[in-house]
C-alpha positions in Angstrom: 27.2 -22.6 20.8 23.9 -21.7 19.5 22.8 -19.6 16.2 21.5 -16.5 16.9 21.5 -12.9 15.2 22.7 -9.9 17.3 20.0 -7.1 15.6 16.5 -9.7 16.0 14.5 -7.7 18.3 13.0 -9.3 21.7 10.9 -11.8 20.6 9.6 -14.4 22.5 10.0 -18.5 21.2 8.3 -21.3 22.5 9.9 -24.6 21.9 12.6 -23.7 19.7 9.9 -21.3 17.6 8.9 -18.0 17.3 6.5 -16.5 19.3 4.9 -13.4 17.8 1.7 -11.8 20.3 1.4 -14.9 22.4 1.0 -17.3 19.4 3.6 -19.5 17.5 4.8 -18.6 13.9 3.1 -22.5 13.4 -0.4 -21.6 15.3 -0.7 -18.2 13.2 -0.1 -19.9 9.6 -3.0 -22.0 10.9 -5.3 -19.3 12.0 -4.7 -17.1 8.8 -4.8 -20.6 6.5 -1.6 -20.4 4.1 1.9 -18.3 4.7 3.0 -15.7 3.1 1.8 -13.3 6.3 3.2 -10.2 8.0 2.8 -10.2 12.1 3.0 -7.1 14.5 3.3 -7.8 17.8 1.6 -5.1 20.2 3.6 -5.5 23.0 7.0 -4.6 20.7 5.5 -1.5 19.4 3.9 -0.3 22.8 7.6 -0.7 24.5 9.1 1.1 21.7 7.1 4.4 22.1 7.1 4.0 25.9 10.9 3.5 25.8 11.2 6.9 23.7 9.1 8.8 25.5 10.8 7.9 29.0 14.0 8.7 27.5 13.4 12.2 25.5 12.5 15.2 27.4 8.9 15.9 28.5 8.1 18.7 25.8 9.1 16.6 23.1 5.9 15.7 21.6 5.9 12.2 19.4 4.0 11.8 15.8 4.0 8.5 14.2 4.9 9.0 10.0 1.8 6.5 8.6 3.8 5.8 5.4 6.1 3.6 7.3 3.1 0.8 8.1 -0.4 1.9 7.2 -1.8 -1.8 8.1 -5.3 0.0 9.4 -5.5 -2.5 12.7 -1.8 -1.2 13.1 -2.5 2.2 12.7 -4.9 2.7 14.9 -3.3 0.7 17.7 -0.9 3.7 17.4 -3.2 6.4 17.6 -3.9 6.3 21.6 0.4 6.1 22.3 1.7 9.3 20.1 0.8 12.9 20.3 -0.2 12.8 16.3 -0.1 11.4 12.7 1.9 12.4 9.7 0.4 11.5 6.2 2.0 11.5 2.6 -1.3 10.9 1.1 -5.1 11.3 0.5 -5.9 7.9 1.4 -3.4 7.9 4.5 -5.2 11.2 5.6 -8.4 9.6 5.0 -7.1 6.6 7.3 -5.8 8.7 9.8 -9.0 10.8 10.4 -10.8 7.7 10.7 -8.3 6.6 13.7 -10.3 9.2 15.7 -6.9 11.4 15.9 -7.9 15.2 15.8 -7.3 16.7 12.9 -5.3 19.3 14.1 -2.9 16.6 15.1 -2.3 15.0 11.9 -0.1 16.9 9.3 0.4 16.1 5.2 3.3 16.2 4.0 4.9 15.1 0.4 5.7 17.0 -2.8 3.1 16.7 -5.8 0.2 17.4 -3.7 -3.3 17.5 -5.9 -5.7 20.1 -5.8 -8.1 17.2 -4.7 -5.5 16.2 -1.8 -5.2 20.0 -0.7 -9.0 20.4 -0.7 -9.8 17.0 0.9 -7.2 18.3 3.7 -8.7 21.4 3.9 -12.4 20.3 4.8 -11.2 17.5 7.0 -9.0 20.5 9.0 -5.6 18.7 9.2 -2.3 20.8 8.2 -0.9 20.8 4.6 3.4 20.7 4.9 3.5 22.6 1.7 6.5 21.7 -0.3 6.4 24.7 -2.8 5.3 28.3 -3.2 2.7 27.0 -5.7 1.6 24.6 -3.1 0.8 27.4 -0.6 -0.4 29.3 -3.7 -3.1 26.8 -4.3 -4.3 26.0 -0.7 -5.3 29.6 0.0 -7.2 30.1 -3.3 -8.8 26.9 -2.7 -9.3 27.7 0.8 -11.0 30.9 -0.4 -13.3 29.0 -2.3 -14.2 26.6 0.0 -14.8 29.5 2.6 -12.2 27.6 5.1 -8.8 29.0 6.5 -6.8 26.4 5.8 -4.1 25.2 7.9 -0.3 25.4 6.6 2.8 24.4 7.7 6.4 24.4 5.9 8.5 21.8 5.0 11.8 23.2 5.0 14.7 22.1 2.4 17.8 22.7 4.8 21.3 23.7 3.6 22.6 21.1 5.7 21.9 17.3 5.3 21.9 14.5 7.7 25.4 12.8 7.9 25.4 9.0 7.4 22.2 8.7 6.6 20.2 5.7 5.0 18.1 7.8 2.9 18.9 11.7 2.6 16.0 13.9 2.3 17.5 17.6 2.7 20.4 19.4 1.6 21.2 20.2 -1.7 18.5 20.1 -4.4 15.8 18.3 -3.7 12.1 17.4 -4.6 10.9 17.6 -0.8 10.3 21.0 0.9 11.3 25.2 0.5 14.7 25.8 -0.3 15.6 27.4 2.9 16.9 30.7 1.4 14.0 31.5 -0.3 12.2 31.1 2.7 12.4 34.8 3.3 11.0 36.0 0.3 8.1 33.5 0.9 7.2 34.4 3.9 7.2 38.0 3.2 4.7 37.5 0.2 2.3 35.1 2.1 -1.2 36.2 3.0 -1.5 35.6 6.7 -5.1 36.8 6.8 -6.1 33.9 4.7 -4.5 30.9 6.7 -3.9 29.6 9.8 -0.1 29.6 9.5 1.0 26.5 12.1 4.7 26.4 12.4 7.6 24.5 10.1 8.8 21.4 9.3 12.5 20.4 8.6 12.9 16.7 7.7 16.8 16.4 7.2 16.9 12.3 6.7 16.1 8.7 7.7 17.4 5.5 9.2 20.7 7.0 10.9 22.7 5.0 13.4 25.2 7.3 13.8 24.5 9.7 17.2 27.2 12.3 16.5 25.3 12.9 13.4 22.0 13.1 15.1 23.2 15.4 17.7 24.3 17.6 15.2 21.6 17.5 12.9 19.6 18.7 15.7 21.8 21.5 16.4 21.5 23.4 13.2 17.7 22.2 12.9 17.2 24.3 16.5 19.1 27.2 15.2 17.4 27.1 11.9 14.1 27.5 13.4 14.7 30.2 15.8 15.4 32.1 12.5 12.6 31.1 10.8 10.5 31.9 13.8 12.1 35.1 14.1 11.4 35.8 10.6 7.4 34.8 10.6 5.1 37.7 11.4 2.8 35.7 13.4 2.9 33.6 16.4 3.0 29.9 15.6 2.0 26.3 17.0 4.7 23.8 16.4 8.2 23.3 14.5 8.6 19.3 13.4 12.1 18.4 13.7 11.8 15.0 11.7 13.0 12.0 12.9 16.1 10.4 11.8 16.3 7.6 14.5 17.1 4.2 12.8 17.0 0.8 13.9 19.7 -2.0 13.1 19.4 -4.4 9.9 22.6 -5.9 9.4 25.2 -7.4 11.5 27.6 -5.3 13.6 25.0 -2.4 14.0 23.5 -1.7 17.1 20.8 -0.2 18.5 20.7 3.5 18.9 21.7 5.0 22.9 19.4 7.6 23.5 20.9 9.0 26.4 23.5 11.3 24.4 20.7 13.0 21.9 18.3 13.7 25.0 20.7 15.4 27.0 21.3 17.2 23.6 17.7 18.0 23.0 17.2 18.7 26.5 20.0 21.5 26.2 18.7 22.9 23.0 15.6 23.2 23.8 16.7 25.6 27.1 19.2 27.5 25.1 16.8 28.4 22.0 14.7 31.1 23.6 13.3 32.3 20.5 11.1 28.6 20.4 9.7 28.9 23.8 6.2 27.9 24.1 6.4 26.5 21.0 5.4 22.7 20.5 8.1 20.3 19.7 7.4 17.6 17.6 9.6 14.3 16.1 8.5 12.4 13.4 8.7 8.6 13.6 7.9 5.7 11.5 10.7 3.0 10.8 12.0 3.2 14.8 8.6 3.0 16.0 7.4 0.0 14.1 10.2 -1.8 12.1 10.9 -3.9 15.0 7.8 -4.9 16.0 7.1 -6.7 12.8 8.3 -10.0 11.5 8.0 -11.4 7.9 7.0 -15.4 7.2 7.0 -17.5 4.5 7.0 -21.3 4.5 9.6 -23.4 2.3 8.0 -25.4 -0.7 10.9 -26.7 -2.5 14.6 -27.8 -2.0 16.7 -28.2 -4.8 20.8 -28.1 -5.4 22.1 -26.3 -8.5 25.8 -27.2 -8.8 27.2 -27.5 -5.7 24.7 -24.4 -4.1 21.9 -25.3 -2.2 18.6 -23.5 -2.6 15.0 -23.2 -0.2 12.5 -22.1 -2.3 9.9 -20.3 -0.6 6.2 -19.2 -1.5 6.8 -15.5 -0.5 9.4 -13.4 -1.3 10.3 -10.0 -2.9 7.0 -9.1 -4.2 5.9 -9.2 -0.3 9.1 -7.8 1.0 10.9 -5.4 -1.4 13.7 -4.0 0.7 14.6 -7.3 2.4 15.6 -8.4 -1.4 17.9 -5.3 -1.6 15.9 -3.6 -4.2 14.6 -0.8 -1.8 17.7 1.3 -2.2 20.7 -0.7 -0.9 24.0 -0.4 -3.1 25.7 -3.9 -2.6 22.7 -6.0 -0.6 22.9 -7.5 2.5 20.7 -9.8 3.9 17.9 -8.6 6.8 17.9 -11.2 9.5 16.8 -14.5 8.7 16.0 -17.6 10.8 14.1 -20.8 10.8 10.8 -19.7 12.8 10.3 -23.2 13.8 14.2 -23.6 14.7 15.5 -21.0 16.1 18.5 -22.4 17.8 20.7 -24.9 16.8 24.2 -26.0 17.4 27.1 -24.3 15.0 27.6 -27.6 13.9 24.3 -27.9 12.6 24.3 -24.8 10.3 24.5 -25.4 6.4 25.4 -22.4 4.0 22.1 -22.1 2.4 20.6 -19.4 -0.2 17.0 -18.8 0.4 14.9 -17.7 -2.4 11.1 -16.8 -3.8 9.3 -17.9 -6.3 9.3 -15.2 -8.8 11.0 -15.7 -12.0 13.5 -13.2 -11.1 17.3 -13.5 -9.9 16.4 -10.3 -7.9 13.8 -12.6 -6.2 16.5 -13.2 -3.0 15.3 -14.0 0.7 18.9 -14.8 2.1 22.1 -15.1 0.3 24.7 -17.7 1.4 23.8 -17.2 4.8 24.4 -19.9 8.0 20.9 -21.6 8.5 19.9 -24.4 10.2 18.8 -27.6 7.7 15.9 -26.6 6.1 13.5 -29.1 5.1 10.0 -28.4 3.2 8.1 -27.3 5.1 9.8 -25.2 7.5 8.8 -21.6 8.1 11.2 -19.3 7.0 11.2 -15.7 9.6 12.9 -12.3 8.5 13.0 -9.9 11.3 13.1 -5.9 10.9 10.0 -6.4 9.0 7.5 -3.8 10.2 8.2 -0.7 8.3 8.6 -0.7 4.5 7.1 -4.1 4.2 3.6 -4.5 2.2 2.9 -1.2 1.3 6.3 -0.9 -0.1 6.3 -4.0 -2.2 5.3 -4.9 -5.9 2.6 -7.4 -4.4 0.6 -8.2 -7.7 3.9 -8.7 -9.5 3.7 -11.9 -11.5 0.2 -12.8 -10.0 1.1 -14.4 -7.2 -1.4 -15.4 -3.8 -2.2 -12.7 -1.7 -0.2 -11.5 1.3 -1.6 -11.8 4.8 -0.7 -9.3 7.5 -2.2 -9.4 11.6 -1.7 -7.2 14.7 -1.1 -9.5 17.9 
């Protein structure tokens, strides 16, 4: 019986070791010099979005949400396989623009928006996703000012909430988006002669497994924005749906079947007459790239503390925040792990090890207690769901520590 994880995504290995883009985990520490390193593989994230776009219906239109993995060689690999780009910054918008997508494509979303950020989005002609009636207050005066009509969308704080979801970012209060029954009053009060009004954007939640509550998350967001639409006194481009798709981390979850929520958009979309000819659009980060990416640090120590063994490691939580379990799990549970350069090895070859950083932190945790194969120094330590939430996300200059690496294959 060999050790293997049921969520690791379809790399390849070569002689027992991972294989990331046609190279070895081995032959890519040597390349980039010294581990710690991040490593996309192409090939991962072009089947993803191929894979999506084969299974949703045509008029589905795909973005890719930046903020997930803003690596620049990343980004811009993505830019020629979605439809656009969604930003939650200056310096993402900057980025994106820069990708060669057309502005009109890439949208801005996020609360606490500068008057610097709104301007900067105005001249470069991409869409602000205001979050508040001050938001939309300030991009037409400074719209005015700059003698451009700038281009607004709404983000739309939903009544409802996506069930089950990793991260919950509608319903209730919230910092993100409209209230949706104030909406009305907004809308009334807006002056349509000074912007390019483009549509609505209703962002429910993240990282959901669960496809009942996709399906009916996607229910009320179609019904909510026929009534939105019907409520706006001009004709607009596009209404974002969000995204919500998320891909598997721990053991016993599995990857999301698409076939149930496409026959569900596919039926939503003929029944809501009041959004014909309007563009559809989902908004995708984590499930397009968190698969694709693979995190690798290389074991400098061994050392038992009272009966538990520890691999100490030269990377850790300040590269990789949310495999630590400090990036908003409850109770953590370890990512999957493996020995890059020993991928599969008998049961009876698997020692109960904890793998850890080298931060002077007990936070600093790479795997806890978990079934490895015998480490030695040396050996290149792999966790897998790595490509979304990894980098950026981290506290990388925490305790001082040697620069991270990161490279597209």
């Amino acid at each position: 019986m060999k050790a293997k994880h049921d969520v690791i995504p379809p790399f390849e290995q070569r002689n027992n070791e991972l294989v990331v883009g046609g190279l070895t985990t081995t032959q890519i520490k040597q390349m980039l010099g010294s581990t710690p390193f991040y490593a996309y593989d192409r090939k991962l994230l072009s089947d993803k979005v191929t894979q999506l776009k084969s299974a949703l219906p045509e008029s589905i239109s795909l973005h890719y949400a930046v903020k997930a993995n803003p690596y620049p060689p990343l980004v811009n690999f993505m830019k020629p396989l979605v439809d656009g780009f969604d930003v939650a910054s200056k310096k993402e918008m900057l980025l994106a623009i820069q990708s060669g997508m057309p502005p009109e494509e890439i949208s801005f979303a996020g609360p606490g928006k500068t008057e610097d950020d709104i301007s900067a989005s105005i001249i470069a002609g991409i869409t602000l996703h205001a979050e508040s009636a001050t938001e939309i207050s300030r991009a037409t005066k400074l719209g005015k000012s700059l003698g451009i009509k700038p281009n607004i969308a709404i983000r739309v704080n939903p009544a409802f909430e996506l069930k089950a979801s990793g991260m919950k970012m509608a319903g209730g209060a919230k910092p993100f988006g409209i209230d949706q029954e104030l909406l009305p009053d907004i809308i009334g009060q807006m002056d349509f002669d000074s912007v390019k009004f483009r549509g609505f954007h209703i962002f429910a939640g993240s990282q959901n497994l669960n496809i009942d509550a996709i399906i009916e998350m996607h229910q009320k967001t179609f019904a909510l924005a026929e009534e939105l639409v019907a409520m706006t006194p001009v004709n607009i481009d596009y209404v974002n749906i969000g995204g919500g798709l998320g891909i598997p981390y721990f053991p016993g979850e599995k990857r999301i079947q698409l076939e149930e929520i496409s026959d569900n958009l596919a039926q939503l979309i003929a029944r809501h007459k009041g959004l014909a000819g309007i563009e559809l659009i989902m908004e995708l980060g984590r499930y397009f790239v968190g698969e694709a990416g693979v995190y690798i640090c290389e074991v400098v120590d061994i050392k038992e503390s009272r009966g538990t063994q520890y691999a100490v490691c030269d990377g850790g939580l300040h590269h990789h925040l949310s495999n630590s379990g400090n990036f908003g799990q409850v109770i953590r549970k370890n990512y999957p792990v493996a020995v890059a350069n020993k991928l599969e090895v008998e049961e009876e070859h698997l020692t109960k090890t904890n793998v850890v950083g080298p931060l002077c932190t007990p936070l600093d945790i790479i795997a806890d207690k978990m079934m490895l194969p015998t480490i030695e120094i040396g050996d290149l330590i792999a966790v897998f769901q790595s490509g979304a939430y990894g980098a950026s996300a981290s506290p990388q200059n925490f305790l001082s520590q040697p620069e991270l690496k990161e490279i597209l294959l």
